[in-house]
N, C-alpha and C positions, 0 to 999 in steps of 0.2 A: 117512107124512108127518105131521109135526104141525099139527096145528089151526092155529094163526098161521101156520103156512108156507103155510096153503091159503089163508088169507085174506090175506096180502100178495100170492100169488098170482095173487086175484081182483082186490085194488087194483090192481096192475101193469098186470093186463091190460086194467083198465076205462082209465087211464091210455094205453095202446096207444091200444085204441078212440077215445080223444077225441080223441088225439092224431093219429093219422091221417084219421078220419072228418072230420076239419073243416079237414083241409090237402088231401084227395084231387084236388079242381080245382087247386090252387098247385104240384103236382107236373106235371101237365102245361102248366102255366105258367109255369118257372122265368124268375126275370128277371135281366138283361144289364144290365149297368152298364159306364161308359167302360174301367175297368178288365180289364173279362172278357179286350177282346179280346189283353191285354199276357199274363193266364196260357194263353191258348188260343197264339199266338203261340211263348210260353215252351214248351208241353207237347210240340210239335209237334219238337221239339227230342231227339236222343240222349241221354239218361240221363248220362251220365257227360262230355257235350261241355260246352265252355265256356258255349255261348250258353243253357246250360240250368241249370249251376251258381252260373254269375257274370253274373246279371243283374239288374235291378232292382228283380225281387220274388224271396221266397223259394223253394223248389222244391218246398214239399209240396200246396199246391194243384195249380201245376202238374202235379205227379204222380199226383194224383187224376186229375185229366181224359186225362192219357196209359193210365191204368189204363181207362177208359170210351172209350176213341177218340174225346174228343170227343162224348159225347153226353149233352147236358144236363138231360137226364130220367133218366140212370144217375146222376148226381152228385148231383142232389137227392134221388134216393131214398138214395141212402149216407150223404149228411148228415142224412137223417132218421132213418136205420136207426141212424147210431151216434151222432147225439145220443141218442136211444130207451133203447139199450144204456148211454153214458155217463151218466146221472141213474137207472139203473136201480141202474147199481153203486155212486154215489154215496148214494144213497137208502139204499141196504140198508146201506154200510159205515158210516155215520153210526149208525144204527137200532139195529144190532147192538152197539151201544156202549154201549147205555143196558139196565140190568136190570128197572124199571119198565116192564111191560105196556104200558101205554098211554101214556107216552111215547116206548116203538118204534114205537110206531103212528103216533101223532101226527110222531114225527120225518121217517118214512118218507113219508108220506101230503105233508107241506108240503114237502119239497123237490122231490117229483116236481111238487107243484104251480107251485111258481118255475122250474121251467123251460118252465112253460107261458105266463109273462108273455113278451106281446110284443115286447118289448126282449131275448129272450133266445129266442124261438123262432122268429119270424119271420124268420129269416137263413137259416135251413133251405132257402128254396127260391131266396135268391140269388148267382149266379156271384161267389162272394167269397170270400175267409178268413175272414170272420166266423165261421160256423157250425162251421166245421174248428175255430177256436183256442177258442171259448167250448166245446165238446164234449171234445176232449183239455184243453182247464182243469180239466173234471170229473173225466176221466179219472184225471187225474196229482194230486187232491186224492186221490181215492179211492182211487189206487195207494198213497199216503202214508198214511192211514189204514188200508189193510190192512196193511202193515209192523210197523203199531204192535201189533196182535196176535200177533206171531211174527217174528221176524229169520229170513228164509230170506232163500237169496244170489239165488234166482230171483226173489224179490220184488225183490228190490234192481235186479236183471237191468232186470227190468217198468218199473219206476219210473222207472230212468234213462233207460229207450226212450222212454217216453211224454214225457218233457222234453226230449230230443233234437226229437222233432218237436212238442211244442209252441214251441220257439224256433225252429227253422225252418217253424213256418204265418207267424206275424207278429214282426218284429224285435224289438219291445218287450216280447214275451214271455223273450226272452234275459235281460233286465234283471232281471225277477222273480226268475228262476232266481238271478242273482247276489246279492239281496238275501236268499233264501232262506239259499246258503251261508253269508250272513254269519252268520245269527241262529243258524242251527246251530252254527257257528262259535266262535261265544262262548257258547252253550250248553256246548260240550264245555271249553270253557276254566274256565266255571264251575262245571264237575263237575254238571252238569244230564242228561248225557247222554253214554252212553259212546264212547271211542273210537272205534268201529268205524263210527261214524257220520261219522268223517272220510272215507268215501269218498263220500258224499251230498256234502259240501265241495270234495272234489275232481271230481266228475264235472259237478256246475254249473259250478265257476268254469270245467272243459273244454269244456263247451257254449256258456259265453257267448264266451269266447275264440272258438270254432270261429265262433260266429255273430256276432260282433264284425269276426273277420275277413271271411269270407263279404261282409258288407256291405261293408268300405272296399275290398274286392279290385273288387268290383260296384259302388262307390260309389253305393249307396241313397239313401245319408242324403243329397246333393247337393243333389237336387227338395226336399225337406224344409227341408232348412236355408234354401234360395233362398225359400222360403213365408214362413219365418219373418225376415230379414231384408224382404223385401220388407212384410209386412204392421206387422208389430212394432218392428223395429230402424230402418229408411230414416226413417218419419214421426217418430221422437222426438228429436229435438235434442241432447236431453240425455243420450244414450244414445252419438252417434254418435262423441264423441272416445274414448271406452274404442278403440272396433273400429279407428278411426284410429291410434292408439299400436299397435296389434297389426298394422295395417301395411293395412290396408282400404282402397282405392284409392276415397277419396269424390272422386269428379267430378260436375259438372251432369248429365251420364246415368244416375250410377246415380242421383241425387237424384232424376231426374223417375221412375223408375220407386217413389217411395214408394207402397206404397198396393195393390200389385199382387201377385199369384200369379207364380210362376215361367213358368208357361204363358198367363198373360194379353196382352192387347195385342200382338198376334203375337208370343209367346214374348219378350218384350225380355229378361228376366234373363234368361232361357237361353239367344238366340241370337243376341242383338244386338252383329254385331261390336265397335261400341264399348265392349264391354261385358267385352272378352274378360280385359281384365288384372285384373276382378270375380271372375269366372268362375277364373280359375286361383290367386289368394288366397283360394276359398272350397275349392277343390280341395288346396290345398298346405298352407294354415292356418284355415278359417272354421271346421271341427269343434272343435279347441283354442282359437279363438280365443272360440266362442262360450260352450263351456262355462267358460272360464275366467271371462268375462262373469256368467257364471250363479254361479257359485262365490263368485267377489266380490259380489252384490246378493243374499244366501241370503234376507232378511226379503222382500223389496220381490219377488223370484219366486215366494217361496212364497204371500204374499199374492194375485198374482195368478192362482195354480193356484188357491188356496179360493174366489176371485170367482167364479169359471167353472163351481165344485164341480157344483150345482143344476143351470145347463142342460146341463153336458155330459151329467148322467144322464138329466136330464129329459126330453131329446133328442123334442121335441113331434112333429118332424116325419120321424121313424125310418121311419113305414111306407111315407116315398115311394121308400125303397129295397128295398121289399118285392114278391113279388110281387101282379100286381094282383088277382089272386083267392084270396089270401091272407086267413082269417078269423081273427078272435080266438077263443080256446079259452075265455076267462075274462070276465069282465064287469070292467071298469074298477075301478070300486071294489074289488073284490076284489084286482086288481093292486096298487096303492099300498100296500095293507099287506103285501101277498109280497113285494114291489119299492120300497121308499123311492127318493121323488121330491124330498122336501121338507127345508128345513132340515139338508142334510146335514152340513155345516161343526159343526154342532152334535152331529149322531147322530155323527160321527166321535168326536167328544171324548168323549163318552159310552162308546164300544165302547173306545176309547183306554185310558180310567181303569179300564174293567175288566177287561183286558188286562194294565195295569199292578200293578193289585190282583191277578191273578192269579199275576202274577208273583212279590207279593210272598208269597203264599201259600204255594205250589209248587203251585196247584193241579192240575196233571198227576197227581202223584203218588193223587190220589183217583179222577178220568178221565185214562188219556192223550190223549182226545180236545180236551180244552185246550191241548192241546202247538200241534195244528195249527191251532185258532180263533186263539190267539194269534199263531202269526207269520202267520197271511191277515190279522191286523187291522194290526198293525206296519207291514205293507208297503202298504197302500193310500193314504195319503200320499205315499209317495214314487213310488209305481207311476201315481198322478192328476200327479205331477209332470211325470215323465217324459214321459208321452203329452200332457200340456196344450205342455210346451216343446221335443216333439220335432217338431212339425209345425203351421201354423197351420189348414190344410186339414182338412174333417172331425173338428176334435177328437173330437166327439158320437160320431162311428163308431170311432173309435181306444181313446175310453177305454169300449168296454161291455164289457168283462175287467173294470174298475176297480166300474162297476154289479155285477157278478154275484160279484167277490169282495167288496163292502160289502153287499149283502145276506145271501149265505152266511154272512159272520161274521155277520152280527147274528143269524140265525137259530140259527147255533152255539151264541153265545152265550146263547140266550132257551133252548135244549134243557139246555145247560148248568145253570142257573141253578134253572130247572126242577128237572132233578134232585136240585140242593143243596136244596131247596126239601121235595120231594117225600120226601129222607131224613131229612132232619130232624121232620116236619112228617104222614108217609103213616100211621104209625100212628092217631095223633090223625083224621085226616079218615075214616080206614075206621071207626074206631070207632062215627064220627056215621053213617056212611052205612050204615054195617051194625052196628048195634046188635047185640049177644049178646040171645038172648032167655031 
């Protein structure tokens, strides 16, 4: 074994060590949230019956806990085991990319550490999909990045597994996948990349399709949409004649439910018979009616996803969904620079411009590892879109995929940069540092 193999070795492991030695009591504490008891519910269910494929969460959590029978201490130890595994393979396939010594090091070393920030690891021991979809995130970049070393059709195989169930942990993950194929998409159109990479184009847009469907068979998006009309749409006046023209049954009842969650005030939007001819216009037309809504107002939506940008990542009060004997691995300060918190409307713009400048380069062609910084940077706009205007509930918990792909890039992009830096620039600094004698 080579010297640096023994020593990323010993990183890896000292990484283990922190990583479990300071979560040990959170394992036997995992924590329950309102939620739990809908995928416990769900798992308890035959594999292939309706009440298990067409309901109103996806089926890979639930499938977790059918794999554990239900036991809560099996599930956390697996989301710990394969977040552990998913940043280990991310770490290395990142690492391996770079010919500079000590930027494999350095690459290796900060990404295991970003998965050690609280916003990113503290899910590990909660009854959720958090930890499942931010884990197969890692996964499925990594899967992508090992591809780019070698076109095997087993890799292809891998890759596409791993994005089947990331769209099926969290629905919004479906969407990513689609935006993915686009860029591919026009990639192969603009001779950027070769044909055979239309099957990556095909096999997302077949995922999101699959999980598209999935949800309007289950009508998911219903609770969601009723969040958002109740919180968003009911109080704005000047919003309400677009929904009107599309056929929205505004009466003094739904009027008085402005203001409210779908499940609030004895469920009014979800179960108040007066409510029912609401209720079957947001079932037959409020998904087209909404996004058509959205489609026409593109300035005035998007503006209001960048308002939000800061607290959705910010997300100050994360750990009350954590468990309660759940410790930090990292000291604060250290987090906000592995984890931007601040000013992101602006670090986007930034990551954005040089993304764009990359493009204009070709810089792939010097790293392929540009390939994949660039389309995780592209897609986080519209990926903070979607989760800001897919649900008014939780945004903070929906968009931490969106935190963990804007950090990744930026970090990408800093290893990146580095490099260009380091080739240009490595002879001259060794000279000073190691003089000829």
């Amino acid at each position: 074994m080579k010297t640096r193999h023994i020593i990323y070795a010993v990183v890896f492991l000292a990484y283990i060590v922190i990583r479990t030695a300071t979560t040990i009591p959170a394992i036997n504490a995992p924590r329950e949230l309102a939620d739990t008891d809908i995928y416990v519910r769900i798992s308890t269910q035959p594999i292939l019956s309706d009440n298990f494929l067409y309901v109103d969460r996806p089926f890979v959590f639930p499938f977790l806990l059918q794999l554990t029978n239900q036991t809560f201490e099996r599930v956390v130890m697996f989301q710990l085991a394969l977040t552990i595994a998913a940043w280990g393979a991310l770490a290395w396939s990142i690492s391996a990319f770079f010919k500079n010594a000590f930027l494999r090091f350095f690459s290796f070393s900060v990404i295991l550490a970003l998965s050690l920030v609280r916003h990113l690891a503290g899910w590990d021991f909660t009854l959720m999909t958090e930890s499942l979809s931010l884990s197969v995130f890692a996964l499925f970049i990594a899967s992508g990045i090992w591809l780019l070393r070698g076109w095997k059709i087993y890799k292809v195989v891998v890759c596409l597994g791993i994005a089947f169930l990331f769209a099926f942990t969290r629905d919004t993950n479906a969407y990513l996948l689609l935006m993915f194929g686009g860029l591919i998409l026009i990639a192969i159109f603009l001779r950027q990349l070769q044909i055979k990479f239309l099957v990556f184009v095909l096999g997302f847009f077949a995922i999101f399709f699959l999980s598209n469907l999935n949800a309007d068979l289950s009508q998911r998006w219903v609770f969601p949409l009723m969040n958002v009309i109740g919180k968003r749409i009911l109080p704005r006046a000047e919003v309400l004649p677009a929904f009107e023209a599309c056929g929205m049954p505004i009466t003094p009842e739904l009027l008085d439910a402005a203001g409210l969650y779908a499940n609030e005030n004895n469920r009014k939007l979800a179960d108040d018979p007066a409510l029912e001819g609401f209720r079957i216009w947001v079932a037959e037309k409020g998904k087209y009616c909404y996004v058509k809504w959205l489609a026409s107002n593109p300035i005035s939506t998007a503006q209001a996803a960048l308002r939000e940008f800061d607290a959705m990542i910010y997300f100050e009060w994360v750990e009350s969904y954590f468990s309660r004997k759940y410790q930090d691995a990292l000291p604060s300060r250290l987090e906000r620079i592995l984890y931007p918190v601040y000013f992101l409307p602006y670090l986007l713009a930034g990551l954005t411009f040089i993304a764009l400048y990359a493009i204009f380069k070709q810089a792939w062609r010097e790293n392929p590892l540009w390939a994949i910084a660039v389309m995780l940077c592209l897609t986080i706009f519209p990926h903070l879109y979607i989760v800001w205007h897919g649900d008014d509930m939780a945004p903070e918990r929906h968009a931490l995929s969106v935190g963990m792909q804007l950090s990744l890039t930026m970090w990408l992009f800093i290893f990146l940069l580095m490099e260009t830096t380091l080739n240009k620039y490595w002879g001259v600094i060794s000279a000073r540092i190691f003089p000829k004698v």
